[in-house]
C-alpha positions as a printed Julia matrix, in Angstrom:
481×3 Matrix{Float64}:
 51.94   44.9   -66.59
 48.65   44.67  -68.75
 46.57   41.98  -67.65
 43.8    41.23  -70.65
 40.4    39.91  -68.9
 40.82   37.08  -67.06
 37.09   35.61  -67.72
 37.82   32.37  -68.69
 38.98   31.98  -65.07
 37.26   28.22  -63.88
 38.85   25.49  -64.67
 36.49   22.23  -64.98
 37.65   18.42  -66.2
 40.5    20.65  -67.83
 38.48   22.86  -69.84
 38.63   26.91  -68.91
 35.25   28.05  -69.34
 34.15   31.58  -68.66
 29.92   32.86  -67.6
 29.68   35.81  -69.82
 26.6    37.57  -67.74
 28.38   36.94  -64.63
 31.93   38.49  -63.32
 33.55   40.44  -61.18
 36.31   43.12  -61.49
 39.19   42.56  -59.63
 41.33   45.87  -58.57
 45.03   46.91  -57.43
 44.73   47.67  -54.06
 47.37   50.08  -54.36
 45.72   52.65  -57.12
 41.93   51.14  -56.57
 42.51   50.81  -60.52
 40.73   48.01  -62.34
 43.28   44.84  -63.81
 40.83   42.41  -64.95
 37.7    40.69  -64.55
 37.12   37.03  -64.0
 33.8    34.56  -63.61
 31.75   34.8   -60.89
 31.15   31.04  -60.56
 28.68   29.97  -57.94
 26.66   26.39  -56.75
 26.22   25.05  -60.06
 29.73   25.08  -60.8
 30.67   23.92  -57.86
 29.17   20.78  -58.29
 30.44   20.17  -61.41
 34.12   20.73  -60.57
 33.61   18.47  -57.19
 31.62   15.84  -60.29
 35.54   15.96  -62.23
 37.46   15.46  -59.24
 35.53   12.67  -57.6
 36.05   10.89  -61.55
 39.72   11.44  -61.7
 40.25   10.03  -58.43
 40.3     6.29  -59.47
 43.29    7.0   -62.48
 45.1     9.7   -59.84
 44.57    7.77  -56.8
 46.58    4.02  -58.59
 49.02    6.39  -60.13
 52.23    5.41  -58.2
 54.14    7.76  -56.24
 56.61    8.36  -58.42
 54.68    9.26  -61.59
 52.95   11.65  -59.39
 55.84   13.1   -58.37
 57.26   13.52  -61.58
 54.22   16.05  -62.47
 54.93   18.2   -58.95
 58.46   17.95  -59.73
 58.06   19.95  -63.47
 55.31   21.8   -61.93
 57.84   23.4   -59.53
 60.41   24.1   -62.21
 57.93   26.1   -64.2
 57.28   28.28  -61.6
 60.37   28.87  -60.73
 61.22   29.68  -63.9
 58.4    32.48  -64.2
 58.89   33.29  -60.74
 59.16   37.34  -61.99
 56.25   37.05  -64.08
 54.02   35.37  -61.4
 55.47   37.73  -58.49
 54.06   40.78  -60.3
 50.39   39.71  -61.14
 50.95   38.73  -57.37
 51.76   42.23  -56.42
 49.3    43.47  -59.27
 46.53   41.36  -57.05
 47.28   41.67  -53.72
 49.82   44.89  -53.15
 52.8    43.47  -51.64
 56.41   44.64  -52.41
 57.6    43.1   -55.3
 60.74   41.39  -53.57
 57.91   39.76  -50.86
 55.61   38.73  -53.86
 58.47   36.45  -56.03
 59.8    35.41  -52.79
 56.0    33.86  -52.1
 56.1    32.41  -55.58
 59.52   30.64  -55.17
 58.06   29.69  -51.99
 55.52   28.01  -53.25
 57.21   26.35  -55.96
 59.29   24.97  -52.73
 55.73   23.08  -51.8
 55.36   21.89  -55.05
 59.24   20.6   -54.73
 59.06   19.09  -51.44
 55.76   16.94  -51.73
 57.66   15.8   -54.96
 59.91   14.21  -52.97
 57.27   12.72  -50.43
 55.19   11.36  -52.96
 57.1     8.23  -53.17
 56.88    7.63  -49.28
 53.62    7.24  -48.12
 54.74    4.32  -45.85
 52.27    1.82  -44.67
 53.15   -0.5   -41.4
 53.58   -4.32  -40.87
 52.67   -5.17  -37.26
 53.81   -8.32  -35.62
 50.75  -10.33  -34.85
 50.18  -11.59  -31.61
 48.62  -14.38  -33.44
 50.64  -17.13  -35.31
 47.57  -16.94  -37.85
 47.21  -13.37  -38.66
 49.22  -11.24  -40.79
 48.6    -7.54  -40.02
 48.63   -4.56  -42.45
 48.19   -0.99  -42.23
 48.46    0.74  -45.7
 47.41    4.42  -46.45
 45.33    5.5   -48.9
 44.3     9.0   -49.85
 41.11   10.32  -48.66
 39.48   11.37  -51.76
 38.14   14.79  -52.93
 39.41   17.53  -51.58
 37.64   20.91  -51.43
 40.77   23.64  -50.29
 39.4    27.3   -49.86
 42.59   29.49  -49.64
 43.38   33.14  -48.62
 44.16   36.67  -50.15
 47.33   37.43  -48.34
 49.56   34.68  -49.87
 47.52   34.01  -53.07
 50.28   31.26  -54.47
 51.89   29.35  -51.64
 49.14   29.3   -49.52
 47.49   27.09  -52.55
 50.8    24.73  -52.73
 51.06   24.1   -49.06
 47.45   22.27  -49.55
 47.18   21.09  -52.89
 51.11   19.57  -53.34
 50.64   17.6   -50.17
 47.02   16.24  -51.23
 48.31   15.64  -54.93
 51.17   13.64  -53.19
 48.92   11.65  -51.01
 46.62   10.83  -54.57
 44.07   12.92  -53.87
 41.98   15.43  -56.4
 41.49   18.87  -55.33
 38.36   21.65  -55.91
 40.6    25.46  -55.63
 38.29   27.99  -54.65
 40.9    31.54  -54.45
 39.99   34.4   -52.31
 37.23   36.54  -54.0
 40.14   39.39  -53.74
 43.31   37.25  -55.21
 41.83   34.82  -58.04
 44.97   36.02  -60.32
 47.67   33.53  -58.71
 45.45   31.03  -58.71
 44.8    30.63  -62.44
 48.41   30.6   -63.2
 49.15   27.94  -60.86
 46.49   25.97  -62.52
 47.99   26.57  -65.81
 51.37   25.73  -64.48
 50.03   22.62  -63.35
 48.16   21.42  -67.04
 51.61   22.08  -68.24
 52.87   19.67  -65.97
 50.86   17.57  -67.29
 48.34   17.23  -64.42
 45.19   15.15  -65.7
 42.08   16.74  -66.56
 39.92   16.8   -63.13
 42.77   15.95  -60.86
 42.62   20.12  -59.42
 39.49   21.98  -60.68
 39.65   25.78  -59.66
 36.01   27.83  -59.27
 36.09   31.59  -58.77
 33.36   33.62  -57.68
 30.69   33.22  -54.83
 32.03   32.12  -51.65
 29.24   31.18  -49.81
 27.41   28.9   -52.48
 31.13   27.14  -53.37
 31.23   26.87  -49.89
 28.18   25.17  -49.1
 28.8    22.84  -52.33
 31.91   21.74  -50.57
 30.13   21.51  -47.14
 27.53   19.34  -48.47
 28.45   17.32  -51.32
 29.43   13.67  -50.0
 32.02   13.41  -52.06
 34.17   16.0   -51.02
 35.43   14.14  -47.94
 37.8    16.93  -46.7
 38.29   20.43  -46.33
 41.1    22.25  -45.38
 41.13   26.24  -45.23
 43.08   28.8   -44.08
 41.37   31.98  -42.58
 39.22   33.51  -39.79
 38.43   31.29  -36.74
 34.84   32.24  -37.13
 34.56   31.05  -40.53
 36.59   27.8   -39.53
 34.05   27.27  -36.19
 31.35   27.47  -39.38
 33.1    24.58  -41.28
 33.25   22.7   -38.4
 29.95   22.82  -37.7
 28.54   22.43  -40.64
 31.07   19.45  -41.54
 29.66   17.41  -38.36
 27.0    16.8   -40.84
 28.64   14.59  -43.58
 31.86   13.53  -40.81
 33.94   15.59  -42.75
 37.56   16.0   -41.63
 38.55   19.31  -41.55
 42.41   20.88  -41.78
 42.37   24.22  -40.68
 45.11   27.19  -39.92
 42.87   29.96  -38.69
 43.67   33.23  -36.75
 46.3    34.28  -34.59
 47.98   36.98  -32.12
 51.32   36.2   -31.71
 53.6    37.53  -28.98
 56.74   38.03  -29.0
 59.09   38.89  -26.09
 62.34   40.17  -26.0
 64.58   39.21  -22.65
 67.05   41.33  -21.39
 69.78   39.1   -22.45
 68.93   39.77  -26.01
 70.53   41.14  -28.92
 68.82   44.34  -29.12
 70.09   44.82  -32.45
 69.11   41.43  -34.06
 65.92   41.6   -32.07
 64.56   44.91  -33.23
 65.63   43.69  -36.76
 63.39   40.55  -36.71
 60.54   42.21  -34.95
 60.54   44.77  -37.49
 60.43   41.48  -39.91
 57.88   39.56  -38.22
 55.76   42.61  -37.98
 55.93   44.71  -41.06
 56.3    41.95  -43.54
 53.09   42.43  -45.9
 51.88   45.34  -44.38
 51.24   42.74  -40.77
 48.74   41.11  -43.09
 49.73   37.67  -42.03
 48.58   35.21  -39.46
 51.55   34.63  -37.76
 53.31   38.07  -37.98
 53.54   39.7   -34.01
 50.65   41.16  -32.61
 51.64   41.74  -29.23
 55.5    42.75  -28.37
 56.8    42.61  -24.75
 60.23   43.83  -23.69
 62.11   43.23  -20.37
 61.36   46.64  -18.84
 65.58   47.08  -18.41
 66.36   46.99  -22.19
 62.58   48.86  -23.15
 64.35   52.45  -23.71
 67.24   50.87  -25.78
 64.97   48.85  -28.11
 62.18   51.34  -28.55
 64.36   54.12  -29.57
 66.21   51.22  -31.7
 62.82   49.77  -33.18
 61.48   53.41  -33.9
 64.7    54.3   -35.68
 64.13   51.51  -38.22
 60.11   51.79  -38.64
 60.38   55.54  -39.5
 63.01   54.48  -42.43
 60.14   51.95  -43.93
 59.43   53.27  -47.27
 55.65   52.92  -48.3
 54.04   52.71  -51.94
 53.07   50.54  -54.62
 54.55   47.25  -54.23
 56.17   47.43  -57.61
 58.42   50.24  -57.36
 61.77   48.89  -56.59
 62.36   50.38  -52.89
 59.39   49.45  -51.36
 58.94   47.84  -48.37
 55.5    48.73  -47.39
 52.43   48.42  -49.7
 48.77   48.81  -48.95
 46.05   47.47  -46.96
 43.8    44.48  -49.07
 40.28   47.0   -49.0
 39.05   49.46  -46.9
 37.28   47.35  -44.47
 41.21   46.36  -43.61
 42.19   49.3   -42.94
 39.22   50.35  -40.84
 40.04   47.74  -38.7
 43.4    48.68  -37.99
 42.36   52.53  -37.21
 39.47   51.24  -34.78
 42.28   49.25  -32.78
 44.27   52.53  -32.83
 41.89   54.59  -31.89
 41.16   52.65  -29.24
 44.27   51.89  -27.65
 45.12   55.62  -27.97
 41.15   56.65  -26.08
 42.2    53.97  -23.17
 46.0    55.49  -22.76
 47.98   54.16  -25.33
 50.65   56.71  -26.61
 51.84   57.07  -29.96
 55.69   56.65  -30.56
 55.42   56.53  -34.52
 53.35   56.96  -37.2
 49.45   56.44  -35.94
 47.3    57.55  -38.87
 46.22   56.67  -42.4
 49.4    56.65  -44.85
 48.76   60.6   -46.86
 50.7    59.51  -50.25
 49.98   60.27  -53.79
 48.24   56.5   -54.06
 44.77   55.78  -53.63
 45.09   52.67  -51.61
 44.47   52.48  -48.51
 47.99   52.89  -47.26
 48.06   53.19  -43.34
 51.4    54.7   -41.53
 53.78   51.55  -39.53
 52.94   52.72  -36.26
 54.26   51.68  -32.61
 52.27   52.33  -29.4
 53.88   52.5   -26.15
 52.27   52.65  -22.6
 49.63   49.83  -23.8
 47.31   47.77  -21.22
 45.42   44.61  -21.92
 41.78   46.09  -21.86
 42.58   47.49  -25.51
 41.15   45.81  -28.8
 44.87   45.38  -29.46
 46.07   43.32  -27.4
 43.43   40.2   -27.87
 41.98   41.03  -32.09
 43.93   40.17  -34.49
 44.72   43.57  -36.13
 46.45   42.71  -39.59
 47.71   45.46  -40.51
 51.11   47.77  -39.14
 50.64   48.09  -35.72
 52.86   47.03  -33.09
 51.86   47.84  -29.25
 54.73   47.23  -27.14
 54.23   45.91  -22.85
 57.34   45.46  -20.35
 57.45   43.25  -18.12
 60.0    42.13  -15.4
 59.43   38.39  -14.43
 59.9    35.58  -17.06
 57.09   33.52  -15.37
 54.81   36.35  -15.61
 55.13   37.15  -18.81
 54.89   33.39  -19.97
 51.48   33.81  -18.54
 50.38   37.13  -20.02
 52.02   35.45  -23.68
 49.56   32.82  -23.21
 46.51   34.76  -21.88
 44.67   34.13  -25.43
 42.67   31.98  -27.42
 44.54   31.56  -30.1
 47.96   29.34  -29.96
 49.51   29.67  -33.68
 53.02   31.22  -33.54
 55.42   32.79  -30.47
 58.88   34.44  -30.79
 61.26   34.98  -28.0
 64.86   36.77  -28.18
 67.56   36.01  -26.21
 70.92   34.58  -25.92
 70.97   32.51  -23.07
 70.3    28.34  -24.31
 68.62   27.23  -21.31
 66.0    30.33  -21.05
 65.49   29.54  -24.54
 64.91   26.04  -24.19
 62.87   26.54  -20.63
 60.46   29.26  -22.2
 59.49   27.5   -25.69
 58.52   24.7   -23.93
 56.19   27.03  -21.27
 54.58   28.52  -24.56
 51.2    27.58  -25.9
 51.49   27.44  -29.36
 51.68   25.64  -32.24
 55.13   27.39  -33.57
 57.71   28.76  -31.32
 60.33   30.63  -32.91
 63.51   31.37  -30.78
 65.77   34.31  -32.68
 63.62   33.39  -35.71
 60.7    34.73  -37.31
 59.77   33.19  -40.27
 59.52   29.62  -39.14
 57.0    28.41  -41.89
 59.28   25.99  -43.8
 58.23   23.41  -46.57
 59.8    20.7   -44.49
 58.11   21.38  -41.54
 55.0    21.45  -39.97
 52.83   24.42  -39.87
 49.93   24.69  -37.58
 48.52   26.15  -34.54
 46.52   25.15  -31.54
 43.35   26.03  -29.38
 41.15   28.53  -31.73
 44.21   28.82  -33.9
 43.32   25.93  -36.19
 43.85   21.54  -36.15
 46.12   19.8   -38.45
 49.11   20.33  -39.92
 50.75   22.23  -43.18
 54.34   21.42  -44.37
 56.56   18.34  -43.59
 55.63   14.83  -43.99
 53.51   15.65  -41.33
 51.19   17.51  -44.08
 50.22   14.96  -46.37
 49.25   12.88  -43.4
 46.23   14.89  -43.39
 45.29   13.77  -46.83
 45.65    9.95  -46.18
 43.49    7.5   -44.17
 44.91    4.15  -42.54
 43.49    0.72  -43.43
 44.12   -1.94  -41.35
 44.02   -5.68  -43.16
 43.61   -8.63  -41.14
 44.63  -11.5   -43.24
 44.0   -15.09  -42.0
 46.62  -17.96  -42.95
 47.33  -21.74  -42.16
């Protein structure tokens, strides 16, 4: 796919405008080849795209429900309709496998689809007074502007999960994409004028992430952010937030465990592991970072697990068999050596793989590797790697390895495999995290919420629980005779 330059990339009050003596290249991290440039937009533009949105907000906000929903609902058909087209700039961008990348798109069309539907119920509350001469009202209203700073590793529905629910809610939106992914972004936007979204209702601003940033941080209007990234960033936009009494909506990092009991299907288990794991590349914040197996069953599933790692096939995410594709840049993948490197100086063994990926691509490609014989003093086992690692623990006592599951400070997403009801039941509930999948590993769902606790993140994504976060409660006295 040919991709022509992309420099009319920031979208203002409707209007794509481009800044000729400033852009940036954006590559395939599979070949390191060039696909397009796009504006390098910084403070000034900032402003001016948080200037649109805080003007549409009067027509957007007394739009009813429904004739907002009408524009998500076409806005969802479209992409479906394109979802081929879209999934390959997607891979073009970002690397995935081509299957992965139009399931993301239809995915995110599923966003658009659902807060179509909750539009139209943004209930308010009538409370019985305990006064004969009061009436009492709560009615939600949306919050305002919105300023939603998305990342690289699922350029399109990571931008649906915040903007449908905020759209739904009556709120205008300022996009800024991941420096890396900016591709899936624009076509969402023009997916959404040929809705027929209003001019100003989402602006979109590629380029500098800091200045946008701080033009989000510290323009009044903009009156919340939500974001979806590292926990150090997110402690940033907290902080810095404090300073207006911004509310904040944040899914930051993770390290999920998962543990498999010896009452589990070893089978089915290895088989969602290898899911939750290798699914883009481990490049996602809920995929398992830390794997512990009942020490009876640990021969079984290892051999099992290593059987179907060493038949992953690894390349460019748009040849047809793929299932692995490259690292985002090479500060990615020098992450993911330094935690194998380590792991392997402090005892770790290697079962499979263990080294950079040595293909005929010039991405940085890196081996899906298991360790074995792994203790918690390595990088491993408390960074988030994000990449395709998997370091595997027994254990031998369901208490204690409750315990060592929650020994972090992060408390996004758990997984736990077994067959018996009541151990399932018992040991989700023991779990500190925000998501607990049982026999499941891709819990993230359009009609439910997403969102983790402790440094993991606040507030929710998904469900009618997520455009909550986009709507404030006024309470109305009313006096009567």
């Amino acid at each position: 796919m040919n991709i022509e330059n992309q420099t009319k990339s920031i979208l203002i009050d409707g209007v794509w405008r481009d800044i000729e003596e400033r852009t940036e290249t954006i590559y395939n991290p599979a070949t390191l080849e060039p696909i397009t440039k796009v504006a390098y937009g910084g403070r000034q533009e900032a402003d001016e795209a948080i200037q649109a949105a805080a003007k549409a907000i009067p027509s957007w906000s007394e739009m009813t429900g429904r004739e907002r929903s009408g524009i998500l609902y076409k806005a969802s058909e479209l992409m479906n309709e394109d979802a081929e087209r879209l999934g390959e700039i997607l891979t073009l961008e970002q690397g995935k496998p081509l299957s992965e990348a139009i399931g993301e798109v239809k995915g995110a069309a599923a966003f658009l689809l659902w807060y179509a539907e909750e539009a139209s119920r943004g209930y308010g509350e009538w409370i019985p007074p305990s006064n004969k001469s009061k009436r009492l009202l709560v009615i939600p209203k949306p919050i305002g502007v919105v300023g939603a700073i998305t990342p690289w590793n699922f350029p399109s529905s990571m931008i649906t999960r915040k903007i449908a629910p905020a759209l739904a809610a009556g709120c205008t939106v300022v996009l800024k994409p991941a420096p890396e992914t900016p591709l899936s972004a624009i076509e969402i936007m023009k997916i959404l004028q040929r809705a027929g979204l209003p001019d100003g209702v989402v602006n979109l601003v590629t380029g500098d992430a800091e200045e946008i940033g701080k033009a989000m941080l510290e323009n009044k209007d903009v009156r919340l952010i939500t974001f979806t990234g590292s926990t150090a960033v997110g402690k940033y936009l907290m902080q810095e937030s404090a300073k207006h009494v911004k509310k904040l909506s944040l899914e930051l990092g993770g390290h999920a465990p998962s543990i498999v009991f010896e009452d589990a299907d070893i089978e089915k288990a290895a088989t969602l592991v290898l899911g939750s794991k290798f699914r883009n590349n481990g490049q996602t914040c809920i995929c398992t970072n830390r794997l512990y197996v009942h020490e009876s069953i640990a021969e079984a599933f290892t051999t099992k697990l290593t059987e179907k790692v060493n038949e992953l096939k690894i390349g460019s995410g748009l040849e047809e068999d793929t299932q692995l594709g490259p690292l985002i840049n090479k500060k990615a993948a020098e992450k993911v050596h330094a935690h194998l490197e380590d792991a392997v100086n402090k005892g770790a063994e290697v079962v499979c793989g263990g080294a950079p990926w040595d293909g005929d691509l010039k991405g940085y490609f890196y081996e899906p590797t298991i360790l074995s014989n792994v203790t918690n003093d390595m990088m491993i086992m408390s960074e988030e790697t994000f990449g395709p690692i998997i370091p595997i623990q027994t254990f031998n006592d369901e208490d204690d390895v409750i315990r060592a599951a929650n020994d972090s400070d992060y408390g996004l997403a758990a997984y736990i495999f077994t067959e018996n009801t009541n151990r399932a039941i018992r040991t989700s509930e023991k779990l500190d995290y925000g998501i607990v999948g049982v026999n499941d590993v891709f819990p993230a769902t359009p009609e439910a919420p997403f969102g983790g606790i402790k440094q993991s993140g606040i507030g929710k994504e998904g469900g009618h629980h997520g455009m909550s976060e986009f709507l404030e409660e006024k309470f109305v006295s009313i006096g009567i005779d």
